[in-house]
Backbone bond lengths (Angstrom), bond angles and torsions (degrees), N, CA, C in turn:
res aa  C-N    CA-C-N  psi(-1)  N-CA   C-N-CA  omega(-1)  CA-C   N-CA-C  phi
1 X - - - 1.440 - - 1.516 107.82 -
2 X 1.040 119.13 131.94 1.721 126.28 -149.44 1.668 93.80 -144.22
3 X 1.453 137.27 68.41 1.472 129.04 -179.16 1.452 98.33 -81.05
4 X 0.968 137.33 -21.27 1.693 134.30 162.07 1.393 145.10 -51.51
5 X 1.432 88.76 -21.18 0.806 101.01 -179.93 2.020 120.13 -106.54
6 X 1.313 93.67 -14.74 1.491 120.68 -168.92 1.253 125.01 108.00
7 X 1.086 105.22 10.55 1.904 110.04 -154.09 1.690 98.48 -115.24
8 X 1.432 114.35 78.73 1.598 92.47 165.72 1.690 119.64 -75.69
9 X 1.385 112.27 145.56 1.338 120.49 161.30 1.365 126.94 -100.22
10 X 1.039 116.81 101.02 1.446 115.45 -175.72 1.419 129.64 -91.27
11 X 1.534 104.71 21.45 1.446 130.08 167.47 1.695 110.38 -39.76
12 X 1.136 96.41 -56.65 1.354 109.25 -155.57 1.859 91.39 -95.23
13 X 1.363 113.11 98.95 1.985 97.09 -165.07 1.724 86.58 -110.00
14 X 1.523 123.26 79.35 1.186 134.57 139.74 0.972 123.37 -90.03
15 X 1.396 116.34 128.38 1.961 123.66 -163.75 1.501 95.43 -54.44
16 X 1.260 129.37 -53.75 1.936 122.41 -172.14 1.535 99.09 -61.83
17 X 1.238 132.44 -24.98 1.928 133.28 172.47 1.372 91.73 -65.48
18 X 1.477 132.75 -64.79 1.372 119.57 -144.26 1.681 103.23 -87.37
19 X 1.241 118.64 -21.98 1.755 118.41 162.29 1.134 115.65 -64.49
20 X 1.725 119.01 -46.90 1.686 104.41 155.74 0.982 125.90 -46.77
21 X 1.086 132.51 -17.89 1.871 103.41 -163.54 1.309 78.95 -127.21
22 X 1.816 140.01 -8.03 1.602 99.67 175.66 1.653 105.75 -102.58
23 X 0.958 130.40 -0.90 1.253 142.75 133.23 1.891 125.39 22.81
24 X 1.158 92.39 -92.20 1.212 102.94 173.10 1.855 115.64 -70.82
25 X 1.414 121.64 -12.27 1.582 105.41 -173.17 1.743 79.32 -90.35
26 X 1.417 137.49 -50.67 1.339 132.69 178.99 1.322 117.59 -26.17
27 X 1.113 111.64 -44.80 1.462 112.11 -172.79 1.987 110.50 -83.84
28 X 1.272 94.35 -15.98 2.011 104.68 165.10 1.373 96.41 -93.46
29 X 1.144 124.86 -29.98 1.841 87.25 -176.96 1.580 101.29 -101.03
30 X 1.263 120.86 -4.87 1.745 102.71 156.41 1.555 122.66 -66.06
31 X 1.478 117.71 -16.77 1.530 127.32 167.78 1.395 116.88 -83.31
32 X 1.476 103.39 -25.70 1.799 99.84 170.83 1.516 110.61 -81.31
33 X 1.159 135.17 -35.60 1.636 159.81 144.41 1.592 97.26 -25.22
34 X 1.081 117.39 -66.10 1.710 102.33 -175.11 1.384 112.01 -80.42
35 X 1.520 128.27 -45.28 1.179 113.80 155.32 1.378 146.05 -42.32
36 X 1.185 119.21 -30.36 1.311 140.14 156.32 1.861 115.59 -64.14
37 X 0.971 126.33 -42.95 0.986 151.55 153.11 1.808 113.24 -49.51
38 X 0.819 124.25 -67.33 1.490 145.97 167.65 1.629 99.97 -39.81
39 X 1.391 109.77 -83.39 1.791 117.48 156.05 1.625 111.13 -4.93
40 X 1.066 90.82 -84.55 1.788 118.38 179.42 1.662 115.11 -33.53
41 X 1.684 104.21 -58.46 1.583 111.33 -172.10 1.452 107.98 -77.11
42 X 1.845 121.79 -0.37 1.066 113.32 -178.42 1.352 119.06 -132.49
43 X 1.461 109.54 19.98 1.434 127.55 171.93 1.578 82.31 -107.02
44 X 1.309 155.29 -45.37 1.174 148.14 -153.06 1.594 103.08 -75.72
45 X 1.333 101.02 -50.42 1.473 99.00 167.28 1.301 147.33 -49.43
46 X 1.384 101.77 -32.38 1.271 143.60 -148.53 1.537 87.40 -103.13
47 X 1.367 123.97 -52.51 1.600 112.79 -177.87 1.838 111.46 -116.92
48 X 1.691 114.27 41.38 1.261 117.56 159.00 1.152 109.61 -77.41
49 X 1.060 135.27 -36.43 1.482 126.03 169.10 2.065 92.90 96.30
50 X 1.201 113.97 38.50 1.488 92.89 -166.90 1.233 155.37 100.07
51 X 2.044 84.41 -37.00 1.646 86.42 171.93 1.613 131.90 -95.88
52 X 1.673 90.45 137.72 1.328 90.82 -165.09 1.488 133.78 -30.13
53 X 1.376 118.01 -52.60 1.519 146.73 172.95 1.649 102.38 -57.51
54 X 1.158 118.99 -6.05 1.380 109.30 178.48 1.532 110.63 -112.99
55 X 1.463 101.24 -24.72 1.450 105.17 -178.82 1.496 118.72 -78.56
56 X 1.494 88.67 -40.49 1.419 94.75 165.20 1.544 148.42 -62.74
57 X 1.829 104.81 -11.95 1.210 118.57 -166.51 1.749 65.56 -113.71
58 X 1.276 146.29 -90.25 1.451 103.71 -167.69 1.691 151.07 -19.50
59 X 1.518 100.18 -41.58 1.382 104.26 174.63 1.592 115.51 -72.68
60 X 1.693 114.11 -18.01 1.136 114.30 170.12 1.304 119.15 -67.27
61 X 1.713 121.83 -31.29 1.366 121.64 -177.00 1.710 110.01 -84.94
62 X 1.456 119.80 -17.84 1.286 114.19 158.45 1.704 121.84 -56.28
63 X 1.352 87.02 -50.55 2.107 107.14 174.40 1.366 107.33 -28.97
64 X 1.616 96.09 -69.07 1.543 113.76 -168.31 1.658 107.28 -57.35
65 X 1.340 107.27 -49.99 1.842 99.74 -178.23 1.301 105.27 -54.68
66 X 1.276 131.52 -69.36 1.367 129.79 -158.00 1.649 99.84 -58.86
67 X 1.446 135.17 -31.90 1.687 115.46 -171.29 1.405 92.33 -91.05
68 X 1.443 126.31 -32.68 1.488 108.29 165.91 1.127 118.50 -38.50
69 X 1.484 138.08 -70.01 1.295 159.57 143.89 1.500 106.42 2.28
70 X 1.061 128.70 -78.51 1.612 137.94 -175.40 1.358 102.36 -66.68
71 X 1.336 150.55 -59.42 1.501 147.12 159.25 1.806 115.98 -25.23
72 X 1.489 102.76 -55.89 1.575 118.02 164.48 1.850 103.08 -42.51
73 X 1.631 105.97 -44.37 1.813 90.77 -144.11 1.150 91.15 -101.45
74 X 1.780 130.09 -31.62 1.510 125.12 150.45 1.358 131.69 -24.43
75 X 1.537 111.06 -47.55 1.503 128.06 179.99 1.541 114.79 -60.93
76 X 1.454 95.25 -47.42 1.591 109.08 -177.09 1.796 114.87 -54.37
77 X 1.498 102.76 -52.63 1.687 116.01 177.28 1.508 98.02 -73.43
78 X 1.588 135.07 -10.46 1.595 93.59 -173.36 1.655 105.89 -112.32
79 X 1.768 86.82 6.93 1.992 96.57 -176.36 1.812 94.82 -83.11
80 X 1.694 111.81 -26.94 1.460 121.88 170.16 1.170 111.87 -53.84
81 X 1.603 130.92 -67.89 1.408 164.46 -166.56 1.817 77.81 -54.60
82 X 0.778 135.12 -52.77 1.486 120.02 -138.83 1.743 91.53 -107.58
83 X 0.984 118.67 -33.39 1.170 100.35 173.70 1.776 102.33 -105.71
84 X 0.687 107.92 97.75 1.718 121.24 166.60 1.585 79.17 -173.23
85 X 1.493 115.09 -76.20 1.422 104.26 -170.04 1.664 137.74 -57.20
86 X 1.405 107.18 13.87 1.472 145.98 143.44 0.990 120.83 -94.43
87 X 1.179 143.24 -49.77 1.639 127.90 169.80 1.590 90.96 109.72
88 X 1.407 136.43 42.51 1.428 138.64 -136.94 1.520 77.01 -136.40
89 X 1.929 138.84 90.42 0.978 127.75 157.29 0.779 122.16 -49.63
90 X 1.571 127.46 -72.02 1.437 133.97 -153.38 1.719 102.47 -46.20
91 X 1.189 140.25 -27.69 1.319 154.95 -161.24 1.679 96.46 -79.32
92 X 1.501 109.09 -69.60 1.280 136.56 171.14 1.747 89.28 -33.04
93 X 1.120 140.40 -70.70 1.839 140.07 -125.27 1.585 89.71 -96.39
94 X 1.823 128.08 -20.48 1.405 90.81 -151.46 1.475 95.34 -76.23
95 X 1.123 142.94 -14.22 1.296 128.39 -177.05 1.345 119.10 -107.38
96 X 1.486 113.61 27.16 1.534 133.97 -149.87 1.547 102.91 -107.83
């Protein structure tokens, strides 16, 4: 299984094989997801014209991207954190 290269193999269809290798695009389309998102909460803002109820459900969809965002990048360092402090390579390499 080679996700580095672009090449998944799905020979091997063990659920910990197929989280390795989809792994790393998950963690790009949670950055296209908030960016996209981000876009969104600030064109909404941007054309409420004022009203309260609109600004406010915009600033909520900014809210949501950015703690989406930090939950995503938290997850990433403590799936790191936890496997180093296991000795858990394969964990260690996918972003290695």
């Amino acid at each position: 299984m080679n996700a580095s290269d672009g090449e998944i193999d799905f020979n091997n269809l063990s659920l910990g094989g197929i989280i390795d290798a989809l792994l790393p695009f998950l963690f790009v389309l949670a950055g296209l997801a908030m960016l996209i998102f981000l876009v969104y909460g600030g064109f909404t803002l941007l054309t409420s014209g004022g009203d309260p109820k609109a600004v406010s459900g915009a600033k909520e969809k900014i809210t949501f991207a950015v703690v989406g965002f930090i939950v995503v990048f938290i997850s990433f360092w403590l799936v790191q954190i936890i496997g180093r402090m296991f000795g858990l390579q394969p964990i260690i390499d996918i972003f290695g």
